[in-house]
FIVEXGU-655111 format. One record per atom (N, C-alpha, C): residue in one letter; x, y, z. Coordinates in pm, whole numbers, padded with zeros to 5 digits, always signed. Example, Ala and Ser with C-alpha at 12.3 -4.5 7.8 and 13.67 -1.06 7.14 Angstrom:
FIVEXGU-655111
A+01319-00569+00780 A+01230-00450+00780 A+01320-00330+00780 S+01285-00225+00708 S+01367-00106+00714 S+01290+00003+00787 
//
This chain:
FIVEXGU-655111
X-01972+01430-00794 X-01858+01343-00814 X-01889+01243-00926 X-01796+01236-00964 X-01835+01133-01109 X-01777+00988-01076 X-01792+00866-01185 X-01784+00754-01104 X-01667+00672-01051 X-01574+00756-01163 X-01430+00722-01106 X-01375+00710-00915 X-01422+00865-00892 X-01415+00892-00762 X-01497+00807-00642 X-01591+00753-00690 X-01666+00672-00597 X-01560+00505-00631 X-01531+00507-00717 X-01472+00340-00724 X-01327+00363-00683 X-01270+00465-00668 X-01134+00469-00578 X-01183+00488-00462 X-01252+00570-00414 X-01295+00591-00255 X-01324+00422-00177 X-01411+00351-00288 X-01434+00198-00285 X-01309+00111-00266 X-01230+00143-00334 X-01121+00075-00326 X-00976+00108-00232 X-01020+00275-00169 X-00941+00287-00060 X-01012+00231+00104 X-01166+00216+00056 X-01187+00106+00162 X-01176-00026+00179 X-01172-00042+00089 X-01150-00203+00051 X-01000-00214+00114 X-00883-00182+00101 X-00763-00189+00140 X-00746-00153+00233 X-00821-00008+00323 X-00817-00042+00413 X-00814-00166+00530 X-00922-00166+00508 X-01053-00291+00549 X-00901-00432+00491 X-00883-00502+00446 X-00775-00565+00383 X-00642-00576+00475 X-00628-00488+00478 X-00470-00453+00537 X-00514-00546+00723 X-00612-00509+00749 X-00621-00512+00886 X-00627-00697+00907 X-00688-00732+00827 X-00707-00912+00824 X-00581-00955+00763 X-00484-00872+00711 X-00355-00951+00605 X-00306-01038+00759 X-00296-01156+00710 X-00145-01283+00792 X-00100-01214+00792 X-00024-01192+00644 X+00114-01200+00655 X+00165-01074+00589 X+00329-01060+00691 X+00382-00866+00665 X+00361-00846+00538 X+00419-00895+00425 X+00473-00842+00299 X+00354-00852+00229 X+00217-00886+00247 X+00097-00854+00183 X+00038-00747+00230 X+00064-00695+00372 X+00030-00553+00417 X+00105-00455+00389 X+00168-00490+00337 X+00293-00389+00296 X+00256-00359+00156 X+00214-00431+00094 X+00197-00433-00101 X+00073-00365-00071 X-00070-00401-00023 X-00190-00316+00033 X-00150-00141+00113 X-00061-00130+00146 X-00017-00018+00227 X+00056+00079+00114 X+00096-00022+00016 X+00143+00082-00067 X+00081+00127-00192 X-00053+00031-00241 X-00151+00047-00345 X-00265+00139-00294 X-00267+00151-00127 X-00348+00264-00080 X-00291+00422-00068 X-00151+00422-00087 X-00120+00503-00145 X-00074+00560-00255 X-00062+00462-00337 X-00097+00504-00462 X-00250+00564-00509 X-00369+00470-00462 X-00441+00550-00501 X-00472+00720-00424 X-00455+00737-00323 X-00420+00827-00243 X-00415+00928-00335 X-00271+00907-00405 X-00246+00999-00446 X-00342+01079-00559 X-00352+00922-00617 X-00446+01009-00759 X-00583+01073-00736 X-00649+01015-00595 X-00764+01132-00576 X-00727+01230-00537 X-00557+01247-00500 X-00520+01395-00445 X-00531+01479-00625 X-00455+01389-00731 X-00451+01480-00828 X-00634+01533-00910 X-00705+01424-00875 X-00840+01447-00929 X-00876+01607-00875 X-00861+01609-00667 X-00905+01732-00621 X-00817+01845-00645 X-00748+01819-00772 X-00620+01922-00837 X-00538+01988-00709 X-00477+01882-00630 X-00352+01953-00514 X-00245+01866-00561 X-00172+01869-00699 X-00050+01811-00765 X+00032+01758-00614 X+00059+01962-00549 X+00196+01909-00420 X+00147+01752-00326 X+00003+01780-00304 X+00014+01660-00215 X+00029+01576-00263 X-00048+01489-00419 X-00030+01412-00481 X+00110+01337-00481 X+00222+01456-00524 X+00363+01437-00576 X+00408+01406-00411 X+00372+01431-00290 X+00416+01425-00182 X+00379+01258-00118 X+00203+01244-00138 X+00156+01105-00146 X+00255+00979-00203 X+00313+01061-00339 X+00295+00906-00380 X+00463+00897-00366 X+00567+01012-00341 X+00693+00981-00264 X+00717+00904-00184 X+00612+00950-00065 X+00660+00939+00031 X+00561+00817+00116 X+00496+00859+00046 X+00323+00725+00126 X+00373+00595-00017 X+00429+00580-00095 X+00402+00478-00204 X+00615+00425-00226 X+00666+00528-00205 X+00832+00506-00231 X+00901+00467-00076 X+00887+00566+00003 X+01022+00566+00061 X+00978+00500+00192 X+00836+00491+00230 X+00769+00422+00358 X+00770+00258+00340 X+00743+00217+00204 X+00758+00100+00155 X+00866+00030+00182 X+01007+00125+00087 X+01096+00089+00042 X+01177+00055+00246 X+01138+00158+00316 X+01155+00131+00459 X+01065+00008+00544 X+01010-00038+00475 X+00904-00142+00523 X+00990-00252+00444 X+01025-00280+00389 X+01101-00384+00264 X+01205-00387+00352 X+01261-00306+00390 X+01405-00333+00387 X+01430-00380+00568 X+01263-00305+00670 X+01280-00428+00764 X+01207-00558+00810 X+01131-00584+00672 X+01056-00734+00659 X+01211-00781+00624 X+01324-00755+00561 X+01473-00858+00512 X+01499-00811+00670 X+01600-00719+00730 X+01619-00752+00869 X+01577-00815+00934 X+01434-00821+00999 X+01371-00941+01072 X+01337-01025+01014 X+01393-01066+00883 X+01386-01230+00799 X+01276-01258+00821 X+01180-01185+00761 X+01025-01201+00774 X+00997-01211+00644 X+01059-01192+00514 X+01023-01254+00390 X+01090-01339+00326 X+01192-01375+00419 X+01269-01494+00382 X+01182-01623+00394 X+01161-01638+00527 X+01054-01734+00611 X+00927-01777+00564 X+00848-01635+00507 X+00779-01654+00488 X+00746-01764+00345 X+00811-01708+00259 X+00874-01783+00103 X+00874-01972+00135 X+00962-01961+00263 X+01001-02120+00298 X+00925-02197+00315 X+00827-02113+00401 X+00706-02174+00480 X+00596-02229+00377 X+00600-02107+00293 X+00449-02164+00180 X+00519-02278+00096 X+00658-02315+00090 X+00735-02384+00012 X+00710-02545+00074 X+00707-02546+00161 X+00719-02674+00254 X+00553-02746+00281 X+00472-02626+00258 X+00330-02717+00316 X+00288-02788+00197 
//
């Protein structure tokens, strides 16, 4: 493996590892979706394009874009905005 692959593998632990200590939703959510981004690209390194193109749909677009849209329903990034505004 060359060194690229060891400093994404590094950095899909790192976010792991990250995600689990985040406060707050909408920073686990931005970590949840940069771990799949990289995801994907060690899928394209081990040359499997489909999963790659499947990764970064569906693990980086539409899980997100469903995570976004119920941090605004439960006014969990409204709040949050207010809160850092006020201390």
């Amino acid at each position: 493996m060359n060194i690229l692959t060891y400093i994404l593998l590094g950095f899909l632990v790192i976010c792991a590892i990250s995600v689990t200590f985040s406060k707050k939703l909408l920073n686990s959510v931005l970590i949840f979706m940069s771990y799949s981004l990289v995801m994907s690209i060690i899928w394209m390194m081990l040359e499997s394009p489909d999963l790659a193109i499947t990764e970064a749909a569906v693990g980086a677009g539409v899980t997100s874009v469903l995570f976004f849209v119920t941090l605004r329903k439960i006014h969990a990034m409204g709040e949050e905005d207010v809160d850092d505004e006020e201390r």
